[in-house]
N, C-alpha and C positions, 0 to 999 in steps of 0.2 A: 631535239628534233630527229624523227626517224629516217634514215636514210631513203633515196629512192631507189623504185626498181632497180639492180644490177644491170636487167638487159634494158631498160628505158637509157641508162648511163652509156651503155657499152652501143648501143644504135646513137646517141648521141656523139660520140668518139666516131664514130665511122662518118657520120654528117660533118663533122668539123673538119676531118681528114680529107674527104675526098670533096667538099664544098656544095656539094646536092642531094636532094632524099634518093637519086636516081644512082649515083655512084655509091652510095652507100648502101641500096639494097642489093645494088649488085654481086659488092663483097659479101655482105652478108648473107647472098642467098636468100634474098625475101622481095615482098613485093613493094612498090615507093609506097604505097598503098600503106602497107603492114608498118614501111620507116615512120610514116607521116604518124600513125596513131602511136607509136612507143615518140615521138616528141609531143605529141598533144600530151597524153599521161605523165609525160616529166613534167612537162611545163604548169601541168595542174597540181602538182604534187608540191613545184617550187612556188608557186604562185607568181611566175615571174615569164614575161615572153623570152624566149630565146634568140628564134628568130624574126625577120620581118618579110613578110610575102609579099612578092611583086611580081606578078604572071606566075612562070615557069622558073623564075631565079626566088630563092632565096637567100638576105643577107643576114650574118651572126648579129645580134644585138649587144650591146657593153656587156650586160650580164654572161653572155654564150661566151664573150673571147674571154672573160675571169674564170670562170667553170669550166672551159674547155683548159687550163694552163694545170686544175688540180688533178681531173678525170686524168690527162694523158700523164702525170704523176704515177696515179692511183694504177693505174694498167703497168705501167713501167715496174711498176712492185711487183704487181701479180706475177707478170713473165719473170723478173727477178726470184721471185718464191720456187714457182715451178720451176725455173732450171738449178736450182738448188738443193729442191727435193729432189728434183730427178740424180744430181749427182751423189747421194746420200750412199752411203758404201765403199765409195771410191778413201784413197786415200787422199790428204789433206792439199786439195789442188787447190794451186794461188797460178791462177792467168795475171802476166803479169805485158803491160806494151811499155817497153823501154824507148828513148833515143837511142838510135844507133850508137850516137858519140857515147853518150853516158853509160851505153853498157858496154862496147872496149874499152874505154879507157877507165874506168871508175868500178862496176857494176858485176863483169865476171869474174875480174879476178878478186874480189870479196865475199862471192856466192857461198862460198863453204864455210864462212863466220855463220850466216844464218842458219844454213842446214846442219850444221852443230847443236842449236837452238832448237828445230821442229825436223828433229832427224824424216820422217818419215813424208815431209812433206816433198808433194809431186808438183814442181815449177816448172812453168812451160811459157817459154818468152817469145814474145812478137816484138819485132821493131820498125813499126809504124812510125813515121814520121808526122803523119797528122795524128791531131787528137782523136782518139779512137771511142765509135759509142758504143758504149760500157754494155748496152744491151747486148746490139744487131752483133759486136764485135767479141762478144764473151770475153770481157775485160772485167777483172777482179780489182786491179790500181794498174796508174798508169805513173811513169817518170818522164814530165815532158817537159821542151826545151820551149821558152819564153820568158814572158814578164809577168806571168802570174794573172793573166785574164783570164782564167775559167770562174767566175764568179757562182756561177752553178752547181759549183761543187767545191770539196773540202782542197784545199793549195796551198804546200807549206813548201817553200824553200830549201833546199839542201844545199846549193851551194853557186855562186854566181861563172859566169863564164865570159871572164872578160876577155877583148878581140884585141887584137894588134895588127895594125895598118901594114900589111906584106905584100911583095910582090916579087917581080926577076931581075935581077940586077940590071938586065937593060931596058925595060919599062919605069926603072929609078931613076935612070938617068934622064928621064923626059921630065923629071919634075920637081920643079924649082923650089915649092913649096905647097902649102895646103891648098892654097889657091888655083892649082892647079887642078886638084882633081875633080870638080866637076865636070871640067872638057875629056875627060879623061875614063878610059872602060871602069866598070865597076863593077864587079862581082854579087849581086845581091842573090838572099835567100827567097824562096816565096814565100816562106808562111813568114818574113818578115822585113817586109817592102819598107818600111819606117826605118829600119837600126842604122844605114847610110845617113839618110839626113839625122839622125840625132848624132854618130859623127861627126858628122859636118857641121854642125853646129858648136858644138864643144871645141872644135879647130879652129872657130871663129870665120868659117865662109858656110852660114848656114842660106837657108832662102835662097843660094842657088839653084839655077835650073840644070839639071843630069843631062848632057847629052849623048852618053854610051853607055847602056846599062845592060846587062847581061845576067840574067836569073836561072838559077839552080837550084834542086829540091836540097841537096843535105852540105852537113859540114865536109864529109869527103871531095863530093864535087867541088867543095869552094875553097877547097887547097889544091886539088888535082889543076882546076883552073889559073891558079895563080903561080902554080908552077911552072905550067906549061905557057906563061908568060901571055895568056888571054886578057886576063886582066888584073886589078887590083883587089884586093878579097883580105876581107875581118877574118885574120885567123884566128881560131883558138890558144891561147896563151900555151895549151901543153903544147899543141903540134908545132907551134910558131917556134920555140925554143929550138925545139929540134932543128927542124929547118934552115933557122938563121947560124944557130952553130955549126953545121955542116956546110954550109956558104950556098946551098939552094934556094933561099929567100933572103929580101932581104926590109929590115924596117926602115923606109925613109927617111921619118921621123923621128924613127928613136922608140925604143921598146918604151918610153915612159908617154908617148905622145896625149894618149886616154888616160890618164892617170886623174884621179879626181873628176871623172865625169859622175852626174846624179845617177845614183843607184839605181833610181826609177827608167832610167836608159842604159842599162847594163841585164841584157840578160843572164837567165839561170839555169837551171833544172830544178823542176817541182812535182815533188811527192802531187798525186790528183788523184780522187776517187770520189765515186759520190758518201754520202758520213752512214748512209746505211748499208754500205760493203763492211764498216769496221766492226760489225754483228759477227762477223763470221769469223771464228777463232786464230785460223791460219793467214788471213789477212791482214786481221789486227796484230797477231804476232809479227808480219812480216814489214805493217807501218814502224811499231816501237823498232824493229831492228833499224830500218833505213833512215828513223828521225835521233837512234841513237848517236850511229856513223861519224866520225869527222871527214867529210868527204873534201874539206878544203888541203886536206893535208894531202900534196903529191907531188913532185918534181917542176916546178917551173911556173905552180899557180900560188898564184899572192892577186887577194881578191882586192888589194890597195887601199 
């Protein structure tokens, strides 16, 4: 089957975008007029309606919302191609968005294993705490911290990060037991409003209701917090160690409390890119190094 017009496709990407012939001539600099005939000509081309006309609104058809999910693929490459050529000269640049955590504690001080490997390559890191789009964001791979929901894209695990129940020695002594900390502040992350109650569940007082909860963008703020005795806060196993060794925190439960919780509620860090970034030689080099790695091996992490 031959493909259709390029520009019939590319005016249909601007109708799905902005949801009218009238917002999409406008980007495009043409008249609704001019949008209207480059979808009649696809639509004759697919033999298939797109959309369905009602006054001055039109609605996407089942067929428009399948073909609008491949088109904005299909453009997604294009830009991808182009800003690829465009960097063609350059040395061997790998844009790279780390977690914050993952690249102090794991990530910089191993950077020179890989630049041993692709000496000449020009790494240049972001530490984005959301998932970053790979386009708009000029991300080559990302090392992000979850459960492995980017289905989107290629998600391999490197290594888990298990928490431990920490706080101030005198917000310990309010609490008697697990039970208690529902009524109790609670330190959560934003991008993961869930990882408390899966907690709390594995402590056996799940399905309680939170009545003091306190959100924070990263792992810093959610040690900074718990030190400064705000609240209760999931630390990370490396930092917690330290902490509780030094008598600035302390586990109320016992460093074993989560021990044997389902994996599937232990988050991690994972390798994320979309599978056709690993085209590009220095990328691909730089996945084989980081899925090489024993990144579980470090002072105070035992994944249990």
């Amino acid at each position: 089957m031959r493909l259709p017009p390029l520009n019939a496709l590319r005016v249909f990407h601007a109708v799905m975008r902005h949801g009218s012939f009238r917002g999409a001539a406008d980007d495009l600099l043409v008249s609704p007029q001019a949008v209207s005939q480059q979808i009649r000509l696809l639509e004759d081309a697919l033999a298939v309606a797109l959309f369905d006309r009602r006054g001055r609104t039109i609605v996407p058809t089942e067929a428009a919302v399948l073909l609008a999910h491949f088109v904005e693929s299909g453009f997604d490459e294009f830009r991808e191609g182009v800003r690829r050529v465009a960097r063609v000269g350059q040395r061997d640049r790998i844009d790279l968005n780390v977690s914050p955590y993952f690249a102090t504690r794991y990530l910089v001080d191993r950077l020179d294993r890989f630049r041993a490997r692709l000496p000449g390559a020009d790494i240049r890191i972001k530490t984005m705490v959301e998932m970053p789009d790979f386009a708009a964001d000029e991300v080559d791979v990302a090392i992000q911290w979850g459960f492995g929901q980017w289905r989107d894209y290629e998600a391999t695990l490197l290594v888990r990060d298990p928490k431990i129940v920490c706080c101030s020695p005198a917000l310990a002594g309010r609490l008697a037991g697990p039970g208690d900390l529902p009524r109790a502040p609670l330190v959560h992350l934003v991008l993961a409003g869930d990882l408390w109650p899966r907690v709390l569940a594995h402590l056996g007082v799940g399905g309680a209701a939170l009545r003091n909860e306190i959100q924070v963008h990263d792992a810093a703020s959610m040690r900074r917090a718990a030190l400064s005795g705000l609240g209760i806060g999931l630390i990370s196993r490396l930092d917690a160690v330290e902490d509780l060794q030094a008598g600035r925190l302390v586990a109320p439960f016992g460093l074993d409390a989560l021990a044997g919780m389902d994996p599937a509620d232990i988050p991690g860090f994972y390798l994320v890119l979309p599978r056709s970034h690993r085209r590009l030689k220095g990328v691909a080099a730089f996945c084989d190094w980081v899925l090489a790695e024993e990144w579980a091996r470090g002072p105070g992490l035992d994944e249990g």
